[in-house]
N, C-alpha and C positions, 0 to 999 in steps of 0.2 A: 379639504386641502391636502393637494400630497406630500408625502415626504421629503420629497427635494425641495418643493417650495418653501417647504417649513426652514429647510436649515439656512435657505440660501438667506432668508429674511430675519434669522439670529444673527446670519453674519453681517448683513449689513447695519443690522441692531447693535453689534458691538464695535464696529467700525466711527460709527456717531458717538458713540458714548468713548470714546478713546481710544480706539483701533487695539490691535490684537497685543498681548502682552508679550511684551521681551522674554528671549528664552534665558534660562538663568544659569546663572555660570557658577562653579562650584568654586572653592577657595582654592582648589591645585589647580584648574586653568588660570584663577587671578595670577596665581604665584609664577605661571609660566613653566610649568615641566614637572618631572616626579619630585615628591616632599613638599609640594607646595601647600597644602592644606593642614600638615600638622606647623608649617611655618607660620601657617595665620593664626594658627592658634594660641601661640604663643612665639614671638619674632625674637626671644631670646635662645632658643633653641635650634639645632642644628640638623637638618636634614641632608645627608649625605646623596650625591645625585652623583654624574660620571666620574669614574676614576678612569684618568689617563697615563698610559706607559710613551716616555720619550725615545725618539732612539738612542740606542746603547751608544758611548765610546767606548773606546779600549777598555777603560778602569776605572769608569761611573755609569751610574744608573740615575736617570731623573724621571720625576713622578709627578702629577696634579691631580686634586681631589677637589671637584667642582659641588659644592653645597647651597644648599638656601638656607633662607635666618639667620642665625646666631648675629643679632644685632648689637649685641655686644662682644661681638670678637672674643669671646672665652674659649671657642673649642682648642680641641689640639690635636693631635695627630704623633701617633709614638710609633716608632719605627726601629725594626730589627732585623736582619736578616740571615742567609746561612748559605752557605752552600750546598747544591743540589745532590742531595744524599747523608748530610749530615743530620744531628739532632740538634746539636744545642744551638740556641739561637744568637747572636751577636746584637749587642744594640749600635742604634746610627744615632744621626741628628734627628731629631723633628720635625714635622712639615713646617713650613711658615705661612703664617695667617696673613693673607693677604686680602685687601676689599677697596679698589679705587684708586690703589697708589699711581702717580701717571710717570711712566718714562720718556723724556724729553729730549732729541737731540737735532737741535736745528728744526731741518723741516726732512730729515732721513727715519728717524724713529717718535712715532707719538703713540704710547699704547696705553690705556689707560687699564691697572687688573683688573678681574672681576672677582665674583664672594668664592674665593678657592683656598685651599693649603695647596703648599709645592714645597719639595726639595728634591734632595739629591741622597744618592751614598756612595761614597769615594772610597778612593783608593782601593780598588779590588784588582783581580786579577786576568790581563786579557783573553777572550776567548772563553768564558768559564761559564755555565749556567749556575745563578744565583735563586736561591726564593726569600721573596723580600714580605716582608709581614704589615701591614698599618692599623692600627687600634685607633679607633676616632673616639673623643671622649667629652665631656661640656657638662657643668655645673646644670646647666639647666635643663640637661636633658636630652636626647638623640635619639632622634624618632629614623628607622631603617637599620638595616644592615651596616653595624659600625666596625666588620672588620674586613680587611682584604688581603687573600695571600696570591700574591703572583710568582711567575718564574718567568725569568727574563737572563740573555744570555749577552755578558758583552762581547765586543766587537775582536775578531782576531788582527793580530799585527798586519798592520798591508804587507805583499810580499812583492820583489822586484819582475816587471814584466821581462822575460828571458828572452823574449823577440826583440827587442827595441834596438836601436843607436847607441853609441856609448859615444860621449862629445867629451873632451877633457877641457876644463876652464883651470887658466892660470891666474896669478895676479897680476896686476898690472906690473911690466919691466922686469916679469921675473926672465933670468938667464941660461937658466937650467935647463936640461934636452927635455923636451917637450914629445909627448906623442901624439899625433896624429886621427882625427881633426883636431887642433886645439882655436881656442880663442879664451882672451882675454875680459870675462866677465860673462855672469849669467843671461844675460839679456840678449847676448849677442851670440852663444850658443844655443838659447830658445827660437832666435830670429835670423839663426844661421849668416848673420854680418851685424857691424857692430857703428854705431854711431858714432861710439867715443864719448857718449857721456850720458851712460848706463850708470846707475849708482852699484852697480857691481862690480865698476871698474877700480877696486881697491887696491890699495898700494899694500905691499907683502909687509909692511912693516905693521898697518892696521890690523893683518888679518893674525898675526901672532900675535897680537894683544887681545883678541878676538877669543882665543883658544889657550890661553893661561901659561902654563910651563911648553906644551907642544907646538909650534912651528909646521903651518898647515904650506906644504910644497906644492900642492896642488888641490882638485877637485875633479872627480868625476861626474859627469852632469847625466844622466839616462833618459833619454824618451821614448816609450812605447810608443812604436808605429802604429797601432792597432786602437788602444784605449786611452794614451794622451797619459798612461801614470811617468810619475818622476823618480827619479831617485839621488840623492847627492852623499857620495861619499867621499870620505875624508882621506888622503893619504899620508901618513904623518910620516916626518923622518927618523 
């Protein structure tokens, strides 16, 4: 009998007796992506898997740290940061442990979390490169790489487009010499005429209630012709 015949007639020998066996899946593809094997091993433990950087504003930084396990929600996440060239390190808030919470609004926002930490660090300063530190830690244990330092830069101040229009908005009924183009309410300087019943069309007596001890005379309104930025500034008397 020859060789081929031989195997082809194992294979149909183990076909009758049950067909060919399942290929087998290790505990980190059950678990769905990196750390999943040490999370089977024990689901009270935390395996650390992407760390995500938000984009900057001006004068926060936000962060998520996407894990498996920790089934009991013990991990943490400690956080410090410094400025880029500095030593000493400053502490922040903590991440917050989140796992399933769902956000609700109407039918505009349904998200439900996933197993992550996330926060923030506030109040810094625009334009600045930060290096921000995270220590991941848990009672029961942290299977990977539990620390991360990044550098991350926030956002500089917008600056006024120098090409643009300049539209002056008054308030409503104000009497005062006007310059040229003006109109009466923001709506109606964006859309170059005015309907009359723009919620911008505020009476000057709102608008100094508006602005505390200063009495706002006017508004300049700016459009960049080119990239659509704004600019509104105050002219006080």
């Amino acid at each position: 009998m020859s060789r081929q015949l031989l195997l082809v007639l194992l294979f149909l020998l183990q076909g009758v007796r049950g067909g060919a066996p399942a290929p087998t899946q290790n505990a980190g593809q059950a678990q769905g992506g990196r750390g999943g094997a040490a999370a089977a091993q024990n689901p009270n433990s935390v395996s650390p898997v992407e760390f995500v950087i938000d984009p900057p504003t001006l004068i926060n930084l936000g962060f998520e740290w996407f894990i498996q396990g920790d089934d009991n929600r013990d991990a943490t996440v400690a956080v410090s940061y410094r400025r880029k060239g500095e030593t000493a390190w400053k502490p922040a808030l903590p991440l917050l442990r989140l796992k399933g919470e769902r956000v609700y609004q109407q039918s505009q926002v349904d998200v439900i979390a996933p197993n992550m930490l996330a926060g923030s660090i506030l109040d810094l300063e625009p334009d600045t490169a930060y290096e921000a530190q995270f220590v991941m830690s848990d009672p029961d244990g942290v299977r990977g790489e539990n620390r991360r330092v990044v550098t991350v830069r926030t956002r500089p101040e917008p600056q006024s487009y120098e090409g643009g229009r300049v539209f002056h908005v008054y308030p409503h009924g104000f009497s005062g010499q006007k310059i040229e183009p003006s109109f009466e309410g923001l709506m109606c300087a964006y859309n170059y005429w005015c309907a009359g019943t723009d919620w911008a069309n505020a009476t000057e007596a709102k608008l100094s209630n508006t602005t505390s001890s200063s009495r706002i005379e006017g508004l300049r309104f700016k459009i960049g012709t080119s990239v659509g930025k704004y600019l509104w500034r105050a002219m006080r008397a």
